[in-house]
BALOBA-1460 file (C-alpha; in Angstrom, 3 decimals):
// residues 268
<rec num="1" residu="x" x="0.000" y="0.000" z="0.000"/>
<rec num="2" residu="x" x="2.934" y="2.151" z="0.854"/>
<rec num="3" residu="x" x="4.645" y="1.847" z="-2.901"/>
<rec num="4" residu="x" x="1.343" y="2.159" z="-4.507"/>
<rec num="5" residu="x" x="1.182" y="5.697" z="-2.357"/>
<rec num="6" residu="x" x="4.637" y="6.665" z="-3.172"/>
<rec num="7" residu="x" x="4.224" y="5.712" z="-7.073"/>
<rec num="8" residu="x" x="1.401" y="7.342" z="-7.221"/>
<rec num="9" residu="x" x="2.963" y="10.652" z="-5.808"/>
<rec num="10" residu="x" x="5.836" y="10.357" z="-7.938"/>
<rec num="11" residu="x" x="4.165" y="10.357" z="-10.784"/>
<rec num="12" residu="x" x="2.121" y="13.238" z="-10.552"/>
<rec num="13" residu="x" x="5.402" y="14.768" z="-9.707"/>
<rec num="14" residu="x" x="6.661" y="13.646" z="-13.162"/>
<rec num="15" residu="x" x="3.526" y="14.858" z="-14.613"/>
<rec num="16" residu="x" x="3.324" y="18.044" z="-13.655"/>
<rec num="17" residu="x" x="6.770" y="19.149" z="-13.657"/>
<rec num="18" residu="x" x="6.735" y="20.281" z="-17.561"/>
<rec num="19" residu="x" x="3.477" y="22.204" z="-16.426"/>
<rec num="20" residu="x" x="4.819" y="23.962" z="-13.665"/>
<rec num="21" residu="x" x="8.523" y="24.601" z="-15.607"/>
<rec num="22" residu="x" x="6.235" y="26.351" z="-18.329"/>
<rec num="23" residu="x" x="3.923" y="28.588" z="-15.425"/>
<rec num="24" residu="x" x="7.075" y="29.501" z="-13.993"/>
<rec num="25" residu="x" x="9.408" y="29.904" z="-17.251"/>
<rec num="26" residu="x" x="9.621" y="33.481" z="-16.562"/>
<rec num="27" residu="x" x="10.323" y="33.992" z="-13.056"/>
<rec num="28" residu="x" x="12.131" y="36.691" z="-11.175"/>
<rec num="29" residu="x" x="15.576" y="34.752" z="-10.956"/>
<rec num="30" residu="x" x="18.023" y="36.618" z="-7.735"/>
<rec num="31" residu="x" x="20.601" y="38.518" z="-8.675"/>
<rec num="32" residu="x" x="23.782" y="37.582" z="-9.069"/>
<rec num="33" residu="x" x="25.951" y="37.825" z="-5.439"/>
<rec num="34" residu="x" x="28.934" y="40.322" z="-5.734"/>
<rec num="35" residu="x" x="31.800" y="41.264" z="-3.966"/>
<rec num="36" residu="x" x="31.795" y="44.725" z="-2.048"/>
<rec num="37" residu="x" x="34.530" y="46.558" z="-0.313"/>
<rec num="38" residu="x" x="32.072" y="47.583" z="2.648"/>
<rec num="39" residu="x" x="30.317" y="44.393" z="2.942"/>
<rec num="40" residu="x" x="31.508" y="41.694" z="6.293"/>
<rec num="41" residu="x" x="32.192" y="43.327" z="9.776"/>
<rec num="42" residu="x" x="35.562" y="45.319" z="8.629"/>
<rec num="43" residu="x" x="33.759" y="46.292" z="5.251"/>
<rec num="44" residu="x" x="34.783" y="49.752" z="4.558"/>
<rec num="45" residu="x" x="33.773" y="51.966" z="1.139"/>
<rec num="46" residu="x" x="36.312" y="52.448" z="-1.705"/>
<rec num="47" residu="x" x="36.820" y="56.286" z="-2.195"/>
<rec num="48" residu="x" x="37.326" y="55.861" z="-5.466"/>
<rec num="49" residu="x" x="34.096" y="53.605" z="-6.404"/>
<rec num="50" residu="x" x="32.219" y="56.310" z="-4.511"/>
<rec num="51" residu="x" x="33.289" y="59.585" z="-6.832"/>
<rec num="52" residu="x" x="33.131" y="57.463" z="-9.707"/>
<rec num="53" residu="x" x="29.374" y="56.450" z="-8.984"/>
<rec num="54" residu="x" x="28.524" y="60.251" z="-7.797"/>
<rec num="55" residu="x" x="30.153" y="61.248" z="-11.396"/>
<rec num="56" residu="x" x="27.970" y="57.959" z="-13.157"/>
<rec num="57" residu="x" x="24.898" y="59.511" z="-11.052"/>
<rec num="58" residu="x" x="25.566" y="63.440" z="-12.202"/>
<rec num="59" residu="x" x="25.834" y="62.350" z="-15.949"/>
<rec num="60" residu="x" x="23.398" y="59.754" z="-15.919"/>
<rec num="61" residu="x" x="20.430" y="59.563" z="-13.004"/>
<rec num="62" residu="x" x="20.115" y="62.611" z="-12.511"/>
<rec num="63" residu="x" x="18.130" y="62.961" z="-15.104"/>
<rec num="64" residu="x" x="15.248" y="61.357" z="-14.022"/>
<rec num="65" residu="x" x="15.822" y="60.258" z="-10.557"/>
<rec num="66" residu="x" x="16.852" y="62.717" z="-7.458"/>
<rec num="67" residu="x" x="18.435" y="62.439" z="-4.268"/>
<rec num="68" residu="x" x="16.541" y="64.555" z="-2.056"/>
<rec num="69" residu="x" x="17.804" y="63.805" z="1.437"/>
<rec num="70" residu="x" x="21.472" y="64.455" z="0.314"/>
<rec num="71" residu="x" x="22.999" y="68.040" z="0.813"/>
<rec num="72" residu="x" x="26.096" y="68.351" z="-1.131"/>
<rec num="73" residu="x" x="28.417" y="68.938" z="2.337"/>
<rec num="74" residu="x" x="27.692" y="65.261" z="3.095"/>
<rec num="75" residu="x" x="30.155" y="64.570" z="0.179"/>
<rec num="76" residu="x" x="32.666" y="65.651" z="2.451"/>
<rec num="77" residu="x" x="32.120" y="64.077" z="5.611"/>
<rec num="78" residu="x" x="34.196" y="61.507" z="7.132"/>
<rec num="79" residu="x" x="33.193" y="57.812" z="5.554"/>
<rec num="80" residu="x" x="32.322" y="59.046" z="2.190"/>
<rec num="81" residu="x" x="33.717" y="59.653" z="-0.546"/>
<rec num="82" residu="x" x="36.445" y="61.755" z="0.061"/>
<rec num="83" residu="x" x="36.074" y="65.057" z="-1.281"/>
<rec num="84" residu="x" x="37.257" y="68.233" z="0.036"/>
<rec num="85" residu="x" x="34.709" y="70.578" z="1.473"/>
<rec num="86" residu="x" x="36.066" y="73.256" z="-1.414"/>
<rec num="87" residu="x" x="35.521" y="70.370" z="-3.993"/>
<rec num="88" residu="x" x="32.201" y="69.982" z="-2.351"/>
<rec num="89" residu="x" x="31.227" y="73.485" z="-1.791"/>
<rec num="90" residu="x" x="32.402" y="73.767" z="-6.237"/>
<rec num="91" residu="x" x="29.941" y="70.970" z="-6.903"/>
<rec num="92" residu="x" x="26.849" y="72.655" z="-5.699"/>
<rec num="93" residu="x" x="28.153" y="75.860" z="-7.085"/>
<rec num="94" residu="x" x="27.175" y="74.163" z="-10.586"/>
<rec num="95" residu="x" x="23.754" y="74.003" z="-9.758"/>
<rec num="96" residu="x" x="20.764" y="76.024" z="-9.018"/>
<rec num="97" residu="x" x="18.212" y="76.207" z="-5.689"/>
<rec num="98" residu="x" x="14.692" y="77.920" z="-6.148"/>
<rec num="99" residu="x" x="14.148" y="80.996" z="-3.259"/>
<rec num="100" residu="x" x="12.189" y="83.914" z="-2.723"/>
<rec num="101" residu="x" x="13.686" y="87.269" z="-3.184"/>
<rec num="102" residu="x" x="13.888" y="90.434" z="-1.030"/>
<rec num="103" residu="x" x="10.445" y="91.569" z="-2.654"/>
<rec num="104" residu="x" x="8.862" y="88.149" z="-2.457"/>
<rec num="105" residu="x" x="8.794" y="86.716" z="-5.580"/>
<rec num="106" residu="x" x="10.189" y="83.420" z="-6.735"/>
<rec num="107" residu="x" x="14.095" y="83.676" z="-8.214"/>
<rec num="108" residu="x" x="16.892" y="81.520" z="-7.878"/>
<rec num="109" residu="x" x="20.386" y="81.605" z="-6.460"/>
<rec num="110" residu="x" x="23.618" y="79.006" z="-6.612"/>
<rec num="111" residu="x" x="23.461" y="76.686" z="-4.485"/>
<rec num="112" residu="x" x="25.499" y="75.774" z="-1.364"/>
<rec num="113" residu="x" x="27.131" y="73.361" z="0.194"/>
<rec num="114" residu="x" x="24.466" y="73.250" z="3.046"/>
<rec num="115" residu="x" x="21.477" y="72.749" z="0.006"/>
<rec num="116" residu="x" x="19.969" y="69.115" z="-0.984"/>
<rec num="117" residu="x" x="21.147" y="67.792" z="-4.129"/>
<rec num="118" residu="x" x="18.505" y="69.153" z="-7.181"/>
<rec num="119" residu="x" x="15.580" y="67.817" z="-8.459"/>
<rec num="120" residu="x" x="15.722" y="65.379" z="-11.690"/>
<rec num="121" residu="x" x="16.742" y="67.338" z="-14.911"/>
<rec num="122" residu="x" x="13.214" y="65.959" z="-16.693"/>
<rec num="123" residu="x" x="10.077" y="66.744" z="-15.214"/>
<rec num="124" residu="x" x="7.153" y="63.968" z="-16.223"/>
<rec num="125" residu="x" x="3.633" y="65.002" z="-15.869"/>
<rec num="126" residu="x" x="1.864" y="61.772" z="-14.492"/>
<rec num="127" residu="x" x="4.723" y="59.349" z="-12.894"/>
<rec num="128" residu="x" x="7.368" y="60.519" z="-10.550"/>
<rec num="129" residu="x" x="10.520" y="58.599" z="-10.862"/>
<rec num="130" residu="x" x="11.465" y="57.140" z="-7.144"/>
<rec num="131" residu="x" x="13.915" y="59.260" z="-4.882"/>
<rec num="132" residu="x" x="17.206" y="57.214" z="-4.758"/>
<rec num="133" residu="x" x="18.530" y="58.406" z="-1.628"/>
<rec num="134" residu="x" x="17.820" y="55.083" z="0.059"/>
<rec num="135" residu="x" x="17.039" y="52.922" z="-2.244"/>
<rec num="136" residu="x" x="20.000" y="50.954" z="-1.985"/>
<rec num="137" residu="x" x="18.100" y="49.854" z="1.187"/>
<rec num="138" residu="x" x="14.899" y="49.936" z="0.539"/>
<rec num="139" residu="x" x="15.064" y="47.241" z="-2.372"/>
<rec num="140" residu="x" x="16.562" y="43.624" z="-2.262"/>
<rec num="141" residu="x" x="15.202" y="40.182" z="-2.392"/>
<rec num="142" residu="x" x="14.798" y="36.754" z="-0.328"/>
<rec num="143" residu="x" x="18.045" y="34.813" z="-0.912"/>
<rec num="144" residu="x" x="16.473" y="31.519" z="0.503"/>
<rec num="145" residu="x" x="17.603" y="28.571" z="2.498"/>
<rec num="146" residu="x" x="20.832" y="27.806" z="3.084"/>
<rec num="147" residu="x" x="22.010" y="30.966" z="2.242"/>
<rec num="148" residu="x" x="20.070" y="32.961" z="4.739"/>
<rec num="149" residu="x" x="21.937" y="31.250" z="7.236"/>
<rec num="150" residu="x" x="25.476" y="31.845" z="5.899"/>
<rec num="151" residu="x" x="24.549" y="35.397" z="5.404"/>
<rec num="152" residu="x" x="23.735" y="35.962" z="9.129"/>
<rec num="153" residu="x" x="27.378" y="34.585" z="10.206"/>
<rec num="154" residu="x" x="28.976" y="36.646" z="7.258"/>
<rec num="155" residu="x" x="26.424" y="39.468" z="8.342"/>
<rec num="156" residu="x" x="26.500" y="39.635" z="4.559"/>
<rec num="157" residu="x" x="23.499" y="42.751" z="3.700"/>
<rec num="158" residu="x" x="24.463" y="44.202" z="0.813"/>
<rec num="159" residu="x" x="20.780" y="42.540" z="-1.122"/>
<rec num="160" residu="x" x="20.012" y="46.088" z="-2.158"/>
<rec num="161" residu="x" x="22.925" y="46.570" z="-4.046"/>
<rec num="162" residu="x" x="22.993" y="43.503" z="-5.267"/>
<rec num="163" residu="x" x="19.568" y="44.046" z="-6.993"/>
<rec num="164" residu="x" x="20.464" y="47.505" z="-8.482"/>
<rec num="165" residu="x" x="23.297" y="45.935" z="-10.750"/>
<rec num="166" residu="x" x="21.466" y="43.351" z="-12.027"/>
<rec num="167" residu="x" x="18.810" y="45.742" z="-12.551"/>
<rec num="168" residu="x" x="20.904" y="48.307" z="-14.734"/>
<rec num="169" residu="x" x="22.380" y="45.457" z="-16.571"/>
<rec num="170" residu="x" x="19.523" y="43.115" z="-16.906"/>
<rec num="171" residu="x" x="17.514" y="44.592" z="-19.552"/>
<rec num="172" residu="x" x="17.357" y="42.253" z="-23.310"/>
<rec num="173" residu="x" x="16.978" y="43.999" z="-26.495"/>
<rec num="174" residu="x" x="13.739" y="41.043" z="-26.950"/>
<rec num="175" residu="x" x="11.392" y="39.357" z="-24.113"/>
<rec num="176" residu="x" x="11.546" y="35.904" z="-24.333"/>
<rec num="177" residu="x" x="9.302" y="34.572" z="-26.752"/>
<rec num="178" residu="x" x="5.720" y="34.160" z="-25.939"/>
<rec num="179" residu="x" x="6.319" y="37.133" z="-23.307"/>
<rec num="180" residu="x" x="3.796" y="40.253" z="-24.955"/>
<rec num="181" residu="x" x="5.060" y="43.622" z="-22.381"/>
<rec num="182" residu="x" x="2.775" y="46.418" z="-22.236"/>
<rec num="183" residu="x" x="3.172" y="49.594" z="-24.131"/>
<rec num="184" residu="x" x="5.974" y="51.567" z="-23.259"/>
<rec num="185" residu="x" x="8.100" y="49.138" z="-20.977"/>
<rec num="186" residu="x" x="11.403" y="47.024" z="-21.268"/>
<rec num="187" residu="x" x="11.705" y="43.708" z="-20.496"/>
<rec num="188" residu="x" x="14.371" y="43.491" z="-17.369"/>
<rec num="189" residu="x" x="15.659" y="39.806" z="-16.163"/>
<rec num="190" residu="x" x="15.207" y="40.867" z="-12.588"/>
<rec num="191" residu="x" x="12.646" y="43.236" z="-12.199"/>
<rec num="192" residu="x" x="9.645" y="41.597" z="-11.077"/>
<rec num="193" residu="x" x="7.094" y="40.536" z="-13.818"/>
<rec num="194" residu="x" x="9.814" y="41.738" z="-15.719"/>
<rec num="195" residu="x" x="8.255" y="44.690" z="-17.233"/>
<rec num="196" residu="x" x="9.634" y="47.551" z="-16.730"/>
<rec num="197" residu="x" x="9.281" y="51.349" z="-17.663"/>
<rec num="198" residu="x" x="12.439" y="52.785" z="-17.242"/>
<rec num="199" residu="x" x="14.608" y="52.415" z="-20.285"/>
<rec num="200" residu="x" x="17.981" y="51.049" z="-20.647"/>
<rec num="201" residu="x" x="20.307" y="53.507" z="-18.972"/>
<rec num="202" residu="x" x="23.442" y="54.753" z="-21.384"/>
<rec num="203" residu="x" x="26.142" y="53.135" z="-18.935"/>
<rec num="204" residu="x" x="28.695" y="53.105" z="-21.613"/>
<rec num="205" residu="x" x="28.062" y="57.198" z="-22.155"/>
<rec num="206" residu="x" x="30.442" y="57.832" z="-18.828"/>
<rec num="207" residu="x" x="34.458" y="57.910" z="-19.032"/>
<rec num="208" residu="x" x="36.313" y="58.017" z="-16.535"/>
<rec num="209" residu="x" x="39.141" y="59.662" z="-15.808"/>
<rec num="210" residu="x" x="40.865" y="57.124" z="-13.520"/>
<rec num="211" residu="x" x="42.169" y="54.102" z="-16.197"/>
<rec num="212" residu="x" x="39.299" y="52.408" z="-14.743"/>
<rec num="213" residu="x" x="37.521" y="50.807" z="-17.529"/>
<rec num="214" residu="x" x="33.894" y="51.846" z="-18.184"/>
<rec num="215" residu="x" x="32.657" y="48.617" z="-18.829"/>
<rec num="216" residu="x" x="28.402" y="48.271" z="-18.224"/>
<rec num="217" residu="x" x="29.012" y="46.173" z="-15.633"/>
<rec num="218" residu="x" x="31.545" y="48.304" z="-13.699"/>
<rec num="219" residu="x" x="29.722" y="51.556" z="-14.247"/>
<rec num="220" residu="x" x="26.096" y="49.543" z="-12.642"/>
<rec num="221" residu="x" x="28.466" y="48.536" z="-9.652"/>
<rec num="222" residu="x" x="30.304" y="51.828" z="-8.973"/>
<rec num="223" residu="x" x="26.873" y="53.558" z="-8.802"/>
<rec num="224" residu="x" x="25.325" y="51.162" z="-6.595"/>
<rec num="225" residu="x" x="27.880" y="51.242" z="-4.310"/>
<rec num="226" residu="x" x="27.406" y="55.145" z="-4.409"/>
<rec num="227" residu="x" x="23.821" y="54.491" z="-3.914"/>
<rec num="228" residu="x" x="25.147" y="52.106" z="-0.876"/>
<rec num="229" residu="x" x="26.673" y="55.493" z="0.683"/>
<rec num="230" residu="x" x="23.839" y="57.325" z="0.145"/>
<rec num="231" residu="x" x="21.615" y="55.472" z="1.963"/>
<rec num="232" residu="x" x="24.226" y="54.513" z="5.222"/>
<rec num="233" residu="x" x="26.422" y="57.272" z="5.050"/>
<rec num="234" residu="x" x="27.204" y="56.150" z="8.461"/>
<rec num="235" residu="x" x="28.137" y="52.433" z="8.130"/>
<rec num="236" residu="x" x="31.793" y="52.533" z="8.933"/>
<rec num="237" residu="x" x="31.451" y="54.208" z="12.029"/>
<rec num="238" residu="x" x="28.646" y="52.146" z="12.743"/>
<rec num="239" residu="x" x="30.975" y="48.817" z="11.947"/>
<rec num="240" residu="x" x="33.433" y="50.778" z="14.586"/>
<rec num="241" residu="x" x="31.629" y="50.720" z="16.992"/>
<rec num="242" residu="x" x="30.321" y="47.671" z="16.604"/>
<rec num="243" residu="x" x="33.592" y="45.780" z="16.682"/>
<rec num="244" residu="x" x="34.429" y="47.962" z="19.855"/>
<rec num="245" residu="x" x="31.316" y="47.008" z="22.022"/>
<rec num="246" residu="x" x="32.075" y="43.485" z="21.081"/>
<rec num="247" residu="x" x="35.343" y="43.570" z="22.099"/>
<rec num="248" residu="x" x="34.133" y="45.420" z="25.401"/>
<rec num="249" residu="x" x="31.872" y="42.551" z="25.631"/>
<rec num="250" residu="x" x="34.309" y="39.836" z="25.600"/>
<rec num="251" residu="x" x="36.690" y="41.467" z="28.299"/>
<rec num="252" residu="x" x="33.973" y="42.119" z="30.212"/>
<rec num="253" residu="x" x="32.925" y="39.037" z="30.608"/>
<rec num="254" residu="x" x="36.166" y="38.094" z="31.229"/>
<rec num="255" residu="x" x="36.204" y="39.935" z="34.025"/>
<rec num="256" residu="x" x="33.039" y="38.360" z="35.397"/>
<rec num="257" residu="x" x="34.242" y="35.244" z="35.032"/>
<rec num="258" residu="x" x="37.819" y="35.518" z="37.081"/>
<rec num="259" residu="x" x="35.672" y="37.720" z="39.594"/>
<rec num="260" residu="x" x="33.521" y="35.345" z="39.769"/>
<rec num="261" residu="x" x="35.992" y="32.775" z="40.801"/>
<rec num="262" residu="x" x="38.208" y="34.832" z="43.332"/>
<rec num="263" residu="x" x="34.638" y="35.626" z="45.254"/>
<rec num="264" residu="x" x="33.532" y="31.838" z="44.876"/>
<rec num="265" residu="x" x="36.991" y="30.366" z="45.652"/>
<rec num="266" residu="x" x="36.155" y="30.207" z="49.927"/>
<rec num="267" residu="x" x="33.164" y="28.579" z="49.847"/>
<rec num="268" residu="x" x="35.251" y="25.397" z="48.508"/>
């Protein structure tokens, strides 16, 4: 009775495996794992991956997307990337803040290095492209079992910016055939259901001045990591202190322990 149970469950397995492969042909596959200076307990951000992605976000997403909790001073804080507070204060210098004049009326003035980062460049009437200032954490995606579990020993979190470079560089000229996308969308690997409304970004439109090469993939991972920043500006000091409580921890309980001992050692 028990192999007439367990043939009959194996072959509606067998059955309805090449219906469930074609349901699910088109999944949302996770994206590729990659490595990252500032990932693990010691993580800390490359200087130089962060101005390249602020340059790869100037010439590219700022066009549509803006950063609106950013001011341009927090380019030259300690932890990111590195620039001056003159190089900072000559970035915002480029751009322009709206403000009221003496008499009242809307004008404009350069902007400072205490002003948020400007709006997108293009304005669209009936969809608002999202504010990346924190998207880096706000997106990412389930990894599953096992890996869950490695990542919490690893403390491994970087999902977010995992998801934005195989975002930028998932998009196919074609969907897959028998995939129709709505009207005015691109078909992306790993955005869910795949259709998607941003177009292709022009990653291959930014040089930089480094020697690094400007390769798609390099340019989607310098701006994510930038992206990264943005959203924890904070995370090596955080990792600091971190590592310092824990090591407070451990001689503290240290402590107990021998203390412990030396009070407990009479009453043998």
């Amino acid at each position: 009775m028990a192999f007439k149970r367990a043939a009959l469950a194996l072959s509606l397995v067998v059955f309805a495996a090449p219906a469930w492969a074609q349901e699910h042909a088109h999944e949302t596959p996770n994206p590729p794992k990659n490595s990252w200076s500032f990932a693990g307990p010691f993580g800390k951000y490359d200087r130089g991956q962060l101005q390249r992605g602020f340059k790869v976000y100037r010439e590219v997403c700022l066009t549509c997307h803006g950063m609106s909790l950013l001011s341009y001073r927090n380019l030259a804080e300690p932890g990111g990337p590195g620039f001056t507070p003159a190089q900072a204060a000559a970035v915002a210098a480029e751009y322009k803040v709206s403000t009221v004049d003496d008499q009242g009326q809307p004008a404009e003035r350069t902007a400072q290095a205490a002003d948020r980062f400007p709006p997108p460049l293009t304005q669209f009437p009936n969809v608002k492209p999202p504010d990346m200032s924190v998207i880096a954490k706000a997106r990412g995606y389930d990894r599953g079992f096992p890996y869950w579990v490695g990542d919490i020993f690893t403390q491994y979190q970087e999902h977010g910016v995992d998801y934005i470079v195989a975002l930028l560089t998932g998009y196919e000229n074609a969907p897959p055939e028998g995939v129709t996308l709505p009207p005015a969308t691109f078909y992306n690997t790993y955005f869910p259901g795949h259709a998607i409304a941003m177009p292709p970004p022009p990653l291959n439109t930014v040089t930089y001045t480094d020697g690094t090469p400007n390769t798609p993939e390099q340019v989607a991972k310098d701006v994510s990591a930038f992206l990264m920043w943005a959203a924890e500006p904070h995370l090596e000091a955080r990792k600091r202190v971190g590592l310092q409580v824990m090591f407070f921890l451990i001689v503290f309980a240290g402590l107990l322990y021998f203390t412990k001992k030396k009070v407990w050692s009479d009453m043998h």
